[in-house]
mmCIF file of the N, C-alpha and C atoms, coordinates in Angstrom:
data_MODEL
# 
_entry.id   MODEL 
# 
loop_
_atom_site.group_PDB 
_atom_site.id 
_atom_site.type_symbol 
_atom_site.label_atom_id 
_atom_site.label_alt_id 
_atom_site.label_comp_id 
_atom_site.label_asym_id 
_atom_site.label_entity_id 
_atom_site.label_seq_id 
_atom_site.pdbx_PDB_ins_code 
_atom_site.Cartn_x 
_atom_site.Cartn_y 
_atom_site.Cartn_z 
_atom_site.occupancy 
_atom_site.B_iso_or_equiv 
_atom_site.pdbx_formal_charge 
_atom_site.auth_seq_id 
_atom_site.auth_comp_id 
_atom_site.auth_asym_id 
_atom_site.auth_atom_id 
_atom_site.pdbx_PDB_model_num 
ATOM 1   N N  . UNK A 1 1  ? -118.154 81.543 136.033 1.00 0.00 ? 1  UNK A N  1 
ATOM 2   C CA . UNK A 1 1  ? -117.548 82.205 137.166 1.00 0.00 ? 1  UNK A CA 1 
ATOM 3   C C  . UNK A 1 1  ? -116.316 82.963 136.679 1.00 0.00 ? 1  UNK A C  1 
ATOM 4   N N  . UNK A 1 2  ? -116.282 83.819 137.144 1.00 0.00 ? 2  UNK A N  1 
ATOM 5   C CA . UNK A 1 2  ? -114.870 84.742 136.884 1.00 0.00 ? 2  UNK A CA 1 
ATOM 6   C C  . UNK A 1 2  ? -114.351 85.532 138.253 1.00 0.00 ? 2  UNK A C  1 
ATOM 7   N N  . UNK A 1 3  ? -113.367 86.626 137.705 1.00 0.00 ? 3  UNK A N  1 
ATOM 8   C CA . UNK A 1 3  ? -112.368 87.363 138.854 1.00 0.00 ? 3  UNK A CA 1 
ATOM 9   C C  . UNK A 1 3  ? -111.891 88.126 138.268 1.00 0.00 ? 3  UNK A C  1 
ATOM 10  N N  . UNK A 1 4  ? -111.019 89.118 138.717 1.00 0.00 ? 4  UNK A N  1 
ATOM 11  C CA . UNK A 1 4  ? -110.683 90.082 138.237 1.00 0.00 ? 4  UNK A CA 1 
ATOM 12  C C  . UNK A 1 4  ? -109.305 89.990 138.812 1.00 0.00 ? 4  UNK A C  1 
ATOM 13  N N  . UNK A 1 5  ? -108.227 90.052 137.983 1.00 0.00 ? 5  UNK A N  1 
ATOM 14  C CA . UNK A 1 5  ? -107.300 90.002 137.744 1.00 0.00 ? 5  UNK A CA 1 
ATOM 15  C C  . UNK A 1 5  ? -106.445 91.619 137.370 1.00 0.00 ? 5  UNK A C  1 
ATOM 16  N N  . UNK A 1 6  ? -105.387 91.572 138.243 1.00 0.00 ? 6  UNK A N  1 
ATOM 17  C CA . UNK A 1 6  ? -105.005 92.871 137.736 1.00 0.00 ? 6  UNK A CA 1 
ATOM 18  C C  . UNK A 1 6  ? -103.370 92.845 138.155 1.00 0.00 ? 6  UNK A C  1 
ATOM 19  N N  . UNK A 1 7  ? -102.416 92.951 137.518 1.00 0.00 ? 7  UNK A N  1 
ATOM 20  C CA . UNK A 1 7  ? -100.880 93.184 137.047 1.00 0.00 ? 7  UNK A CA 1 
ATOM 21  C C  . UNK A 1 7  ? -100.607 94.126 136.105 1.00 0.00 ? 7  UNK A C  1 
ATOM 22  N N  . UNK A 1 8  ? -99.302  94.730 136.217 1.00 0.00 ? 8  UNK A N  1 
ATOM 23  C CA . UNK A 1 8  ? -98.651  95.807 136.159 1.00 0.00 ? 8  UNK A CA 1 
ATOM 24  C C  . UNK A 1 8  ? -100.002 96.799 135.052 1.00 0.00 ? 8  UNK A C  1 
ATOM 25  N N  . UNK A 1 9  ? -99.993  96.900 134.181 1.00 0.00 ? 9  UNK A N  1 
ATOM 26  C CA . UNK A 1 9  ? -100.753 97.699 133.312 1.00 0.00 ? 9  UNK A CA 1 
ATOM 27  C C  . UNK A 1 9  ? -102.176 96.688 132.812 1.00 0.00 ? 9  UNK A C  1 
ATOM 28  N N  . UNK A 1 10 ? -101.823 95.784 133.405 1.00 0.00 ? 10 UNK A N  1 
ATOM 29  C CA . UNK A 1 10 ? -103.452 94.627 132.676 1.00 0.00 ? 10 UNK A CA 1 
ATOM 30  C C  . UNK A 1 10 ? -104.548 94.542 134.305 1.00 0.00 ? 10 UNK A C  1 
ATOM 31  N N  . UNK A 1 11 ? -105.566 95.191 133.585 1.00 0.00 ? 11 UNK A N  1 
ATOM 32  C CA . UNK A 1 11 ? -106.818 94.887 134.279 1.00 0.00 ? 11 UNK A CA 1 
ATOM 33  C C  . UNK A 1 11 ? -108.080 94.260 133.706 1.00 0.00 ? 11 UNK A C  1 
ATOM 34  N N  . UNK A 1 12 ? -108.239 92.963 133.628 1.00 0.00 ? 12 UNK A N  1 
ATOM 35  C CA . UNK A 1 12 ? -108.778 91.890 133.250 1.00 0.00 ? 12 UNK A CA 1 
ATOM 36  C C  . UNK A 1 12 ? -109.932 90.907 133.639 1.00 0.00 ? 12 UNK A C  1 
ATOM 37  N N  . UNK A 1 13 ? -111.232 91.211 133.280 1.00 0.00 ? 13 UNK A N  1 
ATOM 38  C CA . UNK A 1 13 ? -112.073 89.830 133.752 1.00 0.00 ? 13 UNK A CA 1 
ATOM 39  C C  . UNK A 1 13 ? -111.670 88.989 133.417 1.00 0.00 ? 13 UNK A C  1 
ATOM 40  N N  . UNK A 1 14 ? -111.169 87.656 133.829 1.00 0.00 ? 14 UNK A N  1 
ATOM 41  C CA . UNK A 1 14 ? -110.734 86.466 133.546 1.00 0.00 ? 14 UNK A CA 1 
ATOM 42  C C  . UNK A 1 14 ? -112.204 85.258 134.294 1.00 0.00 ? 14 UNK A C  1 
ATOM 43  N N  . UNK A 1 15 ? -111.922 84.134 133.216 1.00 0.00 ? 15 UNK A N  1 
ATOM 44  C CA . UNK A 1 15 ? -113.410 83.324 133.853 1.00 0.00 ? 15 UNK A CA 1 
ATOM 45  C C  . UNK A 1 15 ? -112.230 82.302 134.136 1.00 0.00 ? 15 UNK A C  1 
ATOM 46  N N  . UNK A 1 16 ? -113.222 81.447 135.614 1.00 0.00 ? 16 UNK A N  1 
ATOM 47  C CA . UNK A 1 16 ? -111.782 80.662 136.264 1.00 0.00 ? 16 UNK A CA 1 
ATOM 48  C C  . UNK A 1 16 ? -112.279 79.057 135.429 1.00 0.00 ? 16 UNK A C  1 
ATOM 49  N N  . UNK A 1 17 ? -111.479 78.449 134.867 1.00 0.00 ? 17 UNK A N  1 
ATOM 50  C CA . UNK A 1 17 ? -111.579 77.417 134.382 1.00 0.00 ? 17 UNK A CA 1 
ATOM 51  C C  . UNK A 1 17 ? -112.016 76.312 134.595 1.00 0.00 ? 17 UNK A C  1 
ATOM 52  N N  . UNK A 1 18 ? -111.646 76.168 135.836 1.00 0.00 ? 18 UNK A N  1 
ATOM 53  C CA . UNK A 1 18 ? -112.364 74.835 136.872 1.00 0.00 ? 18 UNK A CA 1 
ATOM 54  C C  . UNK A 1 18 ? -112.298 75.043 138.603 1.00 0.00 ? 18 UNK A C  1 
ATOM 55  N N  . UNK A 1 19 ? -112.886 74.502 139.233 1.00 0.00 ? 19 UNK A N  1 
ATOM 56  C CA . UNK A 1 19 ? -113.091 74.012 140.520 1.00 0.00 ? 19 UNK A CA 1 
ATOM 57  C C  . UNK A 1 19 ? -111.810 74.340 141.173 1.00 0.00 ? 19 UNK A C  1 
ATOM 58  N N  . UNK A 1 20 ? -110.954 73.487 140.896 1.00 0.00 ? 20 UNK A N  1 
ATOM 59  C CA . UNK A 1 20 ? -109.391 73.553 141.659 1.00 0.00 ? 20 UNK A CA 1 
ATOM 60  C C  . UNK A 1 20 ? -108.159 74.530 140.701 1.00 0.00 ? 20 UNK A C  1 
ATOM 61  N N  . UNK A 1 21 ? -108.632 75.542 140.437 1.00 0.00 ? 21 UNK A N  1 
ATOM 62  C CA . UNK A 1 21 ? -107.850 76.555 139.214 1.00 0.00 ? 21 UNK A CA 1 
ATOM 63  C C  . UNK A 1 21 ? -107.272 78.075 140.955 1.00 0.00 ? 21 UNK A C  1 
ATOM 64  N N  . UNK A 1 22 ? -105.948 77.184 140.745 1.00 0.00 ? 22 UNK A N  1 
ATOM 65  C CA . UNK A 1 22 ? -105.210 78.011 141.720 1.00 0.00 ? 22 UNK A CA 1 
ATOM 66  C C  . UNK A 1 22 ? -104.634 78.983 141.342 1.00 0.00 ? 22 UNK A C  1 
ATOM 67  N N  . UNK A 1 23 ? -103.914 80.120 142.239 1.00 0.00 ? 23 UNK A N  1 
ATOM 68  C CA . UNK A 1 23 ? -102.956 81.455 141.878 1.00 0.00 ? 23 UNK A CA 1 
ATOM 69  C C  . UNK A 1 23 ? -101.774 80.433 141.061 1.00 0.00 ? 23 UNK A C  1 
ATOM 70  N N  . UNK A 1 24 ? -101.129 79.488 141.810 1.00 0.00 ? 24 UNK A N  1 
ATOM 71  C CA . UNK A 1 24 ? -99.883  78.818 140.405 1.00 0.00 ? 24 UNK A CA 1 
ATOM 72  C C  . UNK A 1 24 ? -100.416 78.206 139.396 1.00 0.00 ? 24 UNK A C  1 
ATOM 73  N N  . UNK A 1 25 ? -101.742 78.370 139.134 1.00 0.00 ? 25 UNK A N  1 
ATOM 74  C CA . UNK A 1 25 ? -102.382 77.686 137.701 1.00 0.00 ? 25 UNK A CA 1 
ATOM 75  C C  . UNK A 1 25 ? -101.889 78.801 136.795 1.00 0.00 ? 25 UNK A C  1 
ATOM 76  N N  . UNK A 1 26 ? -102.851 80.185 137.669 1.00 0.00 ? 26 UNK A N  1 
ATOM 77  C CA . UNK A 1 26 ? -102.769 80.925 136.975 1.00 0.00 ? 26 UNK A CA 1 
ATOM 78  C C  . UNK A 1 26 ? -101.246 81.783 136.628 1.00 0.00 ? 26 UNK A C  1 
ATOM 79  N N  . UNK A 1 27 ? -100.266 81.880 137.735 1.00 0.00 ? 27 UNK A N  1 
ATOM 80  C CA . UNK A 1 27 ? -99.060  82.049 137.280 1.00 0.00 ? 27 UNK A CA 1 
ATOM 81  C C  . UNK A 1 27 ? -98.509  81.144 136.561 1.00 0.00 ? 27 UNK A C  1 
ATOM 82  N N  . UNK A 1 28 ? -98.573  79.922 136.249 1.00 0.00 ? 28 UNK A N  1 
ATOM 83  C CA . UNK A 1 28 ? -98.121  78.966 134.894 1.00 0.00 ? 28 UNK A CA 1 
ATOM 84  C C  . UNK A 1 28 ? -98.733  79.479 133.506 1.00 0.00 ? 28 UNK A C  1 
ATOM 85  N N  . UNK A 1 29 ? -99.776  80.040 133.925 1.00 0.00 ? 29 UNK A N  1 
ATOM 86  C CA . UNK A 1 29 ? -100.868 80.324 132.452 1.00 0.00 ? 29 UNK A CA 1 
ATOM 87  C C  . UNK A 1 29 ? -99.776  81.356 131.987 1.00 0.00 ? 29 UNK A C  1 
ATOM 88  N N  . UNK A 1 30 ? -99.637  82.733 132.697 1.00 0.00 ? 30 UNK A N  1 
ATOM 89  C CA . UNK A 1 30 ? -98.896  83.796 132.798 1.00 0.00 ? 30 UNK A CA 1 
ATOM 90  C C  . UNK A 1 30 ? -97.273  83.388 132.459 1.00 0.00 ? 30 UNK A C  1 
ATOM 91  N N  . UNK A 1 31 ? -96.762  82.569 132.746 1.00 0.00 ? 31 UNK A N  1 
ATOM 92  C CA . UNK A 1 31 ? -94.946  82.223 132.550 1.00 0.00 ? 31 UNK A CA 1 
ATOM 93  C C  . UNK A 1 31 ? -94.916  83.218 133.372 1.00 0.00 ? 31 UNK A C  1 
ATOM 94  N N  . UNK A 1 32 ? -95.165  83.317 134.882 1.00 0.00 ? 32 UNK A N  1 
ATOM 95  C CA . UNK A 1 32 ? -94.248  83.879 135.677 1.00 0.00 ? 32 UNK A CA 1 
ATOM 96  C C  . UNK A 1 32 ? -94.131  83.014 137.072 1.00 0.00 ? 32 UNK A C  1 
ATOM 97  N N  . UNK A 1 33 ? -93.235  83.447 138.083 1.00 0.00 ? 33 UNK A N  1 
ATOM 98  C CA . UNK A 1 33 ? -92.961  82.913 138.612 1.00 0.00 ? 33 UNK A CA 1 
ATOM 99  C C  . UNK A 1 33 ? -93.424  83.009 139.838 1.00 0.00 ? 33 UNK A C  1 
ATOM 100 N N  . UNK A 1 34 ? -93.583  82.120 141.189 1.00 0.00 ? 34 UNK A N  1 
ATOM 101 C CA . UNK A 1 34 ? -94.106  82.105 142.447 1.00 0.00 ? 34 UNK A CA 1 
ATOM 102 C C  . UNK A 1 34 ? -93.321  83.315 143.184 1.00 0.00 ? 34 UNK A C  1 
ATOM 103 N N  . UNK A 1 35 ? -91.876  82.730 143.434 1.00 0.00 ? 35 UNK A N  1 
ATOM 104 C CA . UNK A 1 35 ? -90.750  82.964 143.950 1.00 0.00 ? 35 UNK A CA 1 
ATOM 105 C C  . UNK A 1 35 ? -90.458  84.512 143.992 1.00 0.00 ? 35 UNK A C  1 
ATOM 106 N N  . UNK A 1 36 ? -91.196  85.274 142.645 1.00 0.00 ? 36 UNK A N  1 
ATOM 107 C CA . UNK A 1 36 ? -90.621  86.729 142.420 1.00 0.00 ? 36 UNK A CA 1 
ATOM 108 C C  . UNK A 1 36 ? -91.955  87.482 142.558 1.00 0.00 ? 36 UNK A C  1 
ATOM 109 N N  . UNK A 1 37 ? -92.977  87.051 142.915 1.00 0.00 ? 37 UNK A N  1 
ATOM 110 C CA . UNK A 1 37 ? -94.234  87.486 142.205 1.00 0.00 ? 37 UNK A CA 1 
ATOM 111 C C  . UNK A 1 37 ? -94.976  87.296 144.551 1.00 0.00 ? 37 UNK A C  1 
ATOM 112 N N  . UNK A 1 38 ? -95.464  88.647 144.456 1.00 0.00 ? 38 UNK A N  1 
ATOM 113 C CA . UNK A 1 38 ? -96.488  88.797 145.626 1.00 0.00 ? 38 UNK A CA 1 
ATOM 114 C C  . UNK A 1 38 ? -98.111  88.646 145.158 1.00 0.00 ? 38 UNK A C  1 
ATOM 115 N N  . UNK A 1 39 ? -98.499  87.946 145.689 1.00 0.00 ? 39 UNK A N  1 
ATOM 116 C CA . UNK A 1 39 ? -100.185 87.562 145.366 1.00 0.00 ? 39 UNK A CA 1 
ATOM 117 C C  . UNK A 1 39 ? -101.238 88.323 146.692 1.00 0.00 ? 39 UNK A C  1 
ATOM 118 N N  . UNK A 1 40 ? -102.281 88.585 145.822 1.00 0.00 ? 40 UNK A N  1 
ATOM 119 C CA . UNK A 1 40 ? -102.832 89.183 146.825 1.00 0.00 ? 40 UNK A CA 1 
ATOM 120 C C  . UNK A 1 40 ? -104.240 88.919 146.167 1.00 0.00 ? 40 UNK A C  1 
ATOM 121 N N  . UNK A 1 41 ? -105.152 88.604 147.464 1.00 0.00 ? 41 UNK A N  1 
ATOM 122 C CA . UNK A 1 41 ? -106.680 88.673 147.088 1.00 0.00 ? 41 UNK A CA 1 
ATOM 123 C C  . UNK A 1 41 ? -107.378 89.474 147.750 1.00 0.00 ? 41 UNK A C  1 
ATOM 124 N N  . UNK A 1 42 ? -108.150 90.427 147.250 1.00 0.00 ? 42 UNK A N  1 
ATOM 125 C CA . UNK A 1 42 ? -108.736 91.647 148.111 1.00 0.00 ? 42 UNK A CA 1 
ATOM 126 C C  . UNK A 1 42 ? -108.219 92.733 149.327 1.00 0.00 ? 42 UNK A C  1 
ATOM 127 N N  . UNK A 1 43 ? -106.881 92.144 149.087 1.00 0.00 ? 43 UNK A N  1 
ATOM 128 C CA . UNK A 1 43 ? -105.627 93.161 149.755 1.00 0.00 ? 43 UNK A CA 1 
ATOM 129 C C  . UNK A 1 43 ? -105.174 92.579 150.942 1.00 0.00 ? 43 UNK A C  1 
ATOM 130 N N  . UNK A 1 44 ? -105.252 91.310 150.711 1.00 0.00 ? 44 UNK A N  1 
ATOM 131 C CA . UNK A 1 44 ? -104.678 90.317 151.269 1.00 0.00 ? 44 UNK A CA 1 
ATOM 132 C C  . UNK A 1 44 ? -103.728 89.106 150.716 1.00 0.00 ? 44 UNK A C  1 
ATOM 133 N N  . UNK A 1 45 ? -102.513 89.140 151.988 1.00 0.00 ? 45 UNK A N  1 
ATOM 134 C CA . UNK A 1 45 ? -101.635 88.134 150.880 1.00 0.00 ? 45 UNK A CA 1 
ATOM 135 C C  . UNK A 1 45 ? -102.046 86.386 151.098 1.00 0.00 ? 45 UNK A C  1 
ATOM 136 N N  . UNK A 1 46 ? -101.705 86.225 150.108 1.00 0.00 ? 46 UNK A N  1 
ATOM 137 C CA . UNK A 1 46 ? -102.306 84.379 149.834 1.00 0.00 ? 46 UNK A CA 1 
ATOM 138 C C  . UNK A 1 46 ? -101.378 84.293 149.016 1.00 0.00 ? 46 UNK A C  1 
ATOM 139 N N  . UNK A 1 47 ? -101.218 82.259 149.536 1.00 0.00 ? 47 UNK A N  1 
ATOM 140 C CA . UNK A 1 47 ? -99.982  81.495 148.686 1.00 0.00 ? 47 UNK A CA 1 
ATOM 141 C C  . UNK A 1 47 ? -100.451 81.128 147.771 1.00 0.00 ? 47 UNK A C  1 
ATOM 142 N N  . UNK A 1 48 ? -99.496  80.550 147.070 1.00 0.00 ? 48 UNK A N  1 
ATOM 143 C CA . UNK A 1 48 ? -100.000 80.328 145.357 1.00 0.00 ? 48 UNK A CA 1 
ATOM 144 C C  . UNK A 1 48 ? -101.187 78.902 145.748 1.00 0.00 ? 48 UNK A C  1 
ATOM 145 N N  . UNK A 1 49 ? -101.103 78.184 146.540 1.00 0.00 ? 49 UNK A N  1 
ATOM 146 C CA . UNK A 1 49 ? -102.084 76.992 146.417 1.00 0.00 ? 49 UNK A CA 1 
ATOM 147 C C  . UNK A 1 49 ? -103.391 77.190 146.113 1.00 0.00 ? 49 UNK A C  1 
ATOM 148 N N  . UNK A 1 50 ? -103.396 78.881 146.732 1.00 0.00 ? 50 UNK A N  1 
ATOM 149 C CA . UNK A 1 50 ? -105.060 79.327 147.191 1.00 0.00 ? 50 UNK A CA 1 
ATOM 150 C C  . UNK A 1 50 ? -105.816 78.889 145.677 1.00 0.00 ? 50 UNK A C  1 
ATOM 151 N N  . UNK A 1 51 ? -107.200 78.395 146.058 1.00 0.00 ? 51 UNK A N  1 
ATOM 152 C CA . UNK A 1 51 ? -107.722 78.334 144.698 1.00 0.00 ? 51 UNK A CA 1 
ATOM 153 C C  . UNK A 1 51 ? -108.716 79.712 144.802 1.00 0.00 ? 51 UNK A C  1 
ATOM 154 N N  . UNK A 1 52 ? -108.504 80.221 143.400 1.00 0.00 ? 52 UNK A N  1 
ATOM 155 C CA . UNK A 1 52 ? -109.342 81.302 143.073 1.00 0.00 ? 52 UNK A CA 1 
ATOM 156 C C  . UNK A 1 52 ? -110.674 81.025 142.862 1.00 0.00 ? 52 UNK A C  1 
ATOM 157 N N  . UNK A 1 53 ? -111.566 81.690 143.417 1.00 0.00 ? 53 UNK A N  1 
ATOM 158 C CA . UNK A 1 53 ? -113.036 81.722 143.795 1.00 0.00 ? 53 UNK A CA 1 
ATOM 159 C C  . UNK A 1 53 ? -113.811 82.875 143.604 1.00 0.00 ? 53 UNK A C  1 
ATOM 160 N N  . UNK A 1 54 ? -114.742 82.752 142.760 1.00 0.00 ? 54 UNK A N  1 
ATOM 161 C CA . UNK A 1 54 ? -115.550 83.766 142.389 1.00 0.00 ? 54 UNK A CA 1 
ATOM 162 C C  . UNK A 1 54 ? -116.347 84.277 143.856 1.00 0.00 ? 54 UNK A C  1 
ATOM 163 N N  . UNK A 1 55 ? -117.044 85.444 144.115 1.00 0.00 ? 55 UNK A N  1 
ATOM 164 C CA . UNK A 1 55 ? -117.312 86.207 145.601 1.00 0.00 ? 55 UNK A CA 1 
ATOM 165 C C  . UNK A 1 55 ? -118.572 86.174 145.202 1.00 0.00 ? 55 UNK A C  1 
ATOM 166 N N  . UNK A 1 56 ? -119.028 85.536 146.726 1.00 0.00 ? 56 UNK A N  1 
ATOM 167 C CA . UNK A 1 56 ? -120.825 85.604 146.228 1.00 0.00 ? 56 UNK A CA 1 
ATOM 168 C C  . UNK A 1 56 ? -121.335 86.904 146.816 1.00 0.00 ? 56 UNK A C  1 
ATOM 169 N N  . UNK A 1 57 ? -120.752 88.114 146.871 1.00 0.00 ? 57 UNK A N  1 
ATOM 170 C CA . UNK A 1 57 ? -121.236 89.182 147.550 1.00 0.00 ? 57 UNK A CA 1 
ATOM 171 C C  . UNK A 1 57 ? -121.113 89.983 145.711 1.00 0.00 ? 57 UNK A C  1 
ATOM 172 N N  . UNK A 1 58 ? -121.340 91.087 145.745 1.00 0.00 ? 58 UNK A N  1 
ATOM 173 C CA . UNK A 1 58 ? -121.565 92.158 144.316 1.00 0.00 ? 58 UNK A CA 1 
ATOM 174 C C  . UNK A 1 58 ? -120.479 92.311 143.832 1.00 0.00 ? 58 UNK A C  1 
ATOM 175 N N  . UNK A 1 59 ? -119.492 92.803 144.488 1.00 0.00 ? 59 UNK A N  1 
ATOM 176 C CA . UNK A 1 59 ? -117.488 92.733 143.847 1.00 0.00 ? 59 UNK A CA 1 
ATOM 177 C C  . UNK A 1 59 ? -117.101 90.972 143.693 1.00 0.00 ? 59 UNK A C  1 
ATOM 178 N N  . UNK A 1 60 ? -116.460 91.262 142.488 1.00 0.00 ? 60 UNK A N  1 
ATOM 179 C CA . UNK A 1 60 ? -115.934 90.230 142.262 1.00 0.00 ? 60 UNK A CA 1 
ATOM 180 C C  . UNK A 1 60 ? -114.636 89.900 142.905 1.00 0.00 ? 60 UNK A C  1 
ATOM 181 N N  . UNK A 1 61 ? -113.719 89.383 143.310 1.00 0.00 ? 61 UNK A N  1 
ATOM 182 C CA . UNK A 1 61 ? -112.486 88.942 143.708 1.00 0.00 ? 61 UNK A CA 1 
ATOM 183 C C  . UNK A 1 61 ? -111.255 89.901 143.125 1.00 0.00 ? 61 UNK A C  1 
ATOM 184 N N  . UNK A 1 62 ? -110.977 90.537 143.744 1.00 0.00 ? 62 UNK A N  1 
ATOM 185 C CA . UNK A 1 62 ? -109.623 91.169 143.162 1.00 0.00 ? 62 UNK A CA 1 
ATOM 186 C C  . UNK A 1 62 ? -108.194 89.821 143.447 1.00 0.00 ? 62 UNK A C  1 
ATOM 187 N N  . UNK A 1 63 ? -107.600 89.907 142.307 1.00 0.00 ? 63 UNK A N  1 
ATOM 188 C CA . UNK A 1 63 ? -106.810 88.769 142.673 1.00 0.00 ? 63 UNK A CA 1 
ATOM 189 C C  . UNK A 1 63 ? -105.710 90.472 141.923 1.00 0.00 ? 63 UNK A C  1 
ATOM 190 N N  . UNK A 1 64 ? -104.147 90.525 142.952 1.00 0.00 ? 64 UNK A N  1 
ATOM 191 C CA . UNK A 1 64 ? -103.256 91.419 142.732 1.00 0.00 ? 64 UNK A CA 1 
ATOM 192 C C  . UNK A 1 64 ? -101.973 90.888 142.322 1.00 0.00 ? 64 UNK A C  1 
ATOM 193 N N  . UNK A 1 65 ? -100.990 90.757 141.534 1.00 0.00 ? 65 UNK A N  1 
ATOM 194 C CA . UNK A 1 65 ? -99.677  90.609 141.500 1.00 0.00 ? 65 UNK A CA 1 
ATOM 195 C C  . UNK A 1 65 ? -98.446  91.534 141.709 1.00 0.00 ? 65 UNK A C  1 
ATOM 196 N N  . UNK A 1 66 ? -97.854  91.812 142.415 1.00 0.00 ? 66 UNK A N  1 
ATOM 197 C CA . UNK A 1 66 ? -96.564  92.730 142.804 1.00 0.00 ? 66 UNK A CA 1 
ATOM 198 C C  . UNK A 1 66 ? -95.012  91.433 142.922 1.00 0.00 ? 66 UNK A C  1 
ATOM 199 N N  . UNK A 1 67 ? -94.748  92.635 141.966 1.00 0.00 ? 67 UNK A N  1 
ATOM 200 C CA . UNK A 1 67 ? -93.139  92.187 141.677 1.00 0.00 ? 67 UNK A CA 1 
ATOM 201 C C  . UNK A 1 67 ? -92.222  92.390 143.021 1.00 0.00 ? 67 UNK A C  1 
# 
């Protein structure tokens, strides 16, 4: 399973690691922070708990970060 990941100049298939692999997994993976960092999935905002989930439709998951 994967997602697509995309921040400032990086646009990235990323495969999600496990079952419960959340936006603050993945901002820990990253060294950045909750607090400074806007999350967004398919152009929608979501808190860091959300767990990232591959889309059973043809697009994969846009997962967004804004400073």
């Amino acid at each position: 399973m994967s997602f697509l990941l995309k921040y400032k100049n990086l646009c990235e298939e990323r495969e999600i690691p496990n079952d419960n692999y959340t936006i603050n997994d993945l901002l820990n993976e990253m060294e950045l922070s909750p607090q400074t960092i806007v999350s967004k999935q398919n152009g929608e905002l979501v808190i860091e708990d959300t767990v990232i989930q591959e889309d059973a439709g043809k697009e994969k998951n846009n997962y967004n970060f804004y400073f």
